[in-house]
C-alpha positions as a Markdown table, in Angstrom:
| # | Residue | x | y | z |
|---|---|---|---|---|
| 1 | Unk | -14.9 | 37.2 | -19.9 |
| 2 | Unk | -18.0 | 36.8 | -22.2 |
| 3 | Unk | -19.3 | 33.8 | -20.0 |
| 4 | Unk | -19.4 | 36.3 | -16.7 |
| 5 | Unk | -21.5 | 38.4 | -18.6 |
| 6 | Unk | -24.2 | 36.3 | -20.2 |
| 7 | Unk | -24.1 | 33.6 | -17.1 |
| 8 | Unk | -26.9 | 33.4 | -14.6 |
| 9 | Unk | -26.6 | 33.4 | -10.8 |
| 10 | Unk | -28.2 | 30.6 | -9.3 |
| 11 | Unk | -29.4 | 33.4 | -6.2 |
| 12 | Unk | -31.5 | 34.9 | -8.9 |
| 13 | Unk | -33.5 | 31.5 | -9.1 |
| 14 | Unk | -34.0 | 31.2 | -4.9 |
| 15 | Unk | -35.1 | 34.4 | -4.9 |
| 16 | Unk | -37.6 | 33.9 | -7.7 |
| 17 | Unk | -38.9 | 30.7 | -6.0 |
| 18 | Unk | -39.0 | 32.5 | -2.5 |
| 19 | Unk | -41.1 | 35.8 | -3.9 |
| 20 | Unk | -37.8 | 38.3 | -3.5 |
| 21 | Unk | -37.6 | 41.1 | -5.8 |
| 22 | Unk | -34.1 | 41.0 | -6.9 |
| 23 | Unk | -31.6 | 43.9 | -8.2 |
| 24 | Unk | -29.5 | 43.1 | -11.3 |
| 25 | Unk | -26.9 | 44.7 | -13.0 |
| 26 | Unk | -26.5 | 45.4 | -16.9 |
| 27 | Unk | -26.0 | 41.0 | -17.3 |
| 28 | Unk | -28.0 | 40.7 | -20.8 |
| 29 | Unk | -29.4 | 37.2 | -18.9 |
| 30 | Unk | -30.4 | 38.3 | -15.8 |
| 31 | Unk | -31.8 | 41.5 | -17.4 |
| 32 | Unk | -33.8 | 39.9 | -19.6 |
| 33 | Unk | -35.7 | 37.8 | -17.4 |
| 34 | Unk | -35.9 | 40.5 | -14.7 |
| 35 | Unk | -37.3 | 43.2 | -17.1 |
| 36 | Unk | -39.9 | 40.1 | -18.6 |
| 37 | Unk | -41.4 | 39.2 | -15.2 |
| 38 | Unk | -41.0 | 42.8 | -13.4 |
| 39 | Unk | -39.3 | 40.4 | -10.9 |
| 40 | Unk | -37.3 | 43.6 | -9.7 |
| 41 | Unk | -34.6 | 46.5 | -10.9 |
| 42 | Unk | -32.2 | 46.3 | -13.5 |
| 43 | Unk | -29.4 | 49.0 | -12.6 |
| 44 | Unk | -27.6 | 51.0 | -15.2 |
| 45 | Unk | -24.0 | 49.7 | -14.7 |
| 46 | Unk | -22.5 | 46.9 | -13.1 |
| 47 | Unk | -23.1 | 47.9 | -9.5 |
| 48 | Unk | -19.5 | 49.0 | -9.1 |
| 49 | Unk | -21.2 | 52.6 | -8.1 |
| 50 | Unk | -22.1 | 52.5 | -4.8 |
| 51 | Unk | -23.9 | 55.7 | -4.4 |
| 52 | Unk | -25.8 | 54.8 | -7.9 |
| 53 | Unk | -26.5 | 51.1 | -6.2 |
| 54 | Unk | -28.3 | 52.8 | -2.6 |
| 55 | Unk | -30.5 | 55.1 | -5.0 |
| 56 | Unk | -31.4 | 51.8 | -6.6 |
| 57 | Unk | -32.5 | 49.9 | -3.5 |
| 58 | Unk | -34.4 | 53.1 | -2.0 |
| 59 | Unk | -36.2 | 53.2 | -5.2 |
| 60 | Unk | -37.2 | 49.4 | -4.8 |
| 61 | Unk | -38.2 | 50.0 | -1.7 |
| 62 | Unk | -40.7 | 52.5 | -2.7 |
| 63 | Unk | -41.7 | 50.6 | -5.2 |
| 64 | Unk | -42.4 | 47.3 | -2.4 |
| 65 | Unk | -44.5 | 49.9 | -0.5 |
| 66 | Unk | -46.9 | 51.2 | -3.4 |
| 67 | Unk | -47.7 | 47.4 | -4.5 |
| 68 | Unk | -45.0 | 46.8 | -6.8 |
| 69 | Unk | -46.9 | 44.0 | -9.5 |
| 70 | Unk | -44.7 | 41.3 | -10.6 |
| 71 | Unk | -44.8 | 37.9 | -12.3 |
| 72 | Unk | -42.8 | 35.2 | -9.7 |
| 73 | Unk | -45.5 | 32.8 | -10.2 |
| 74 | Unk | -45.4 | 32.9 | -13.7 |
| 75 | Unk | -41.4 | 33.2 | -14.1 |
| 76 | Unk | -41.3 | 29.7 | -11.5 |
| 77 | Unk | -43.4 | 27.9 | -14.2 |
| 78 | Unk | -41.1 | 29.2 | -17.0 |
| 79 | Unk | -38.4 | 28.4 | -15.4 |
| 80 | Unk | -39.5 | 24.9 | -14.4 |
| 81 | Unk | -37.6 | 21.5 | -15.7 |
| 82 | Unk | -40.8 | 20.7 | -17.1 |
| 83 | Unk | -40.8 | 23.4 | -19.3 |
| 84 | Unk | -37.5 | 22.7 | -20.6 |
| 85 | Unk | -37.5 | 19.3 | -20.7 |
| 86 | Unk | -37.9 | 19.5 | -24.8 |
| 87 | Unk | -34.2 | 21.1 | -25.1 |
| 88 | Unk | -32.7 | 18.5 | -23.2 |
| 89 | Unk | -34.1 | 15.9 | -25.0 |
| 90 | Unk | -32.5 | 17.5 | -28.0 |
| 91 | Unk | -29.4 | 17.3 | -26.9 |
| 92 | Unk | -29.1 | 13.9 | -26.3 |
């Protein structure tokens, strides 16, 4: 269903606003904004392959340890209503 696949998970915005690096599948959405920010790791499939999905979250665990840099702060401000206040006025 082409709505599951470009949809975005609300859990992906509380862990944004909490600091949480986040895991995401192969979701062009989710994806996106992930690789933008460096707000996590984008895995390879759909995270159907569980031994695929542990090597993931070991490697974001490394990464954690060795002061992984990302861009929350600047991904909440993007993200803001205030920001996207403009489209909604164009719609109506």
């Amino acid at each position: 269903i082409i709505n599951n696949y470009y949809c975005d998970a609300n859990r992906l915005y509380q862990c944004i606003s909490r600091d949480i690096p986040v895991i995401v599948g192969i979701n062009p959405g989710l994806s996106d904004y992930v690789h933008t920010y460096n707000l996590g790791l984008i895995t390879k499939d759909d995270g159907s392959n569980i031994n695929y999905l542990r090597q993931v979250v070991r490697k974001l665990e490394f990464k954690l340890e060795h002061s992984m840099v990302n861009d929350f702060a600047e991904a909440r401000e993007n993200m803001a209503w205030e920001q996207n206040k403009s489209v909604f006025d164009l719609l109506g």
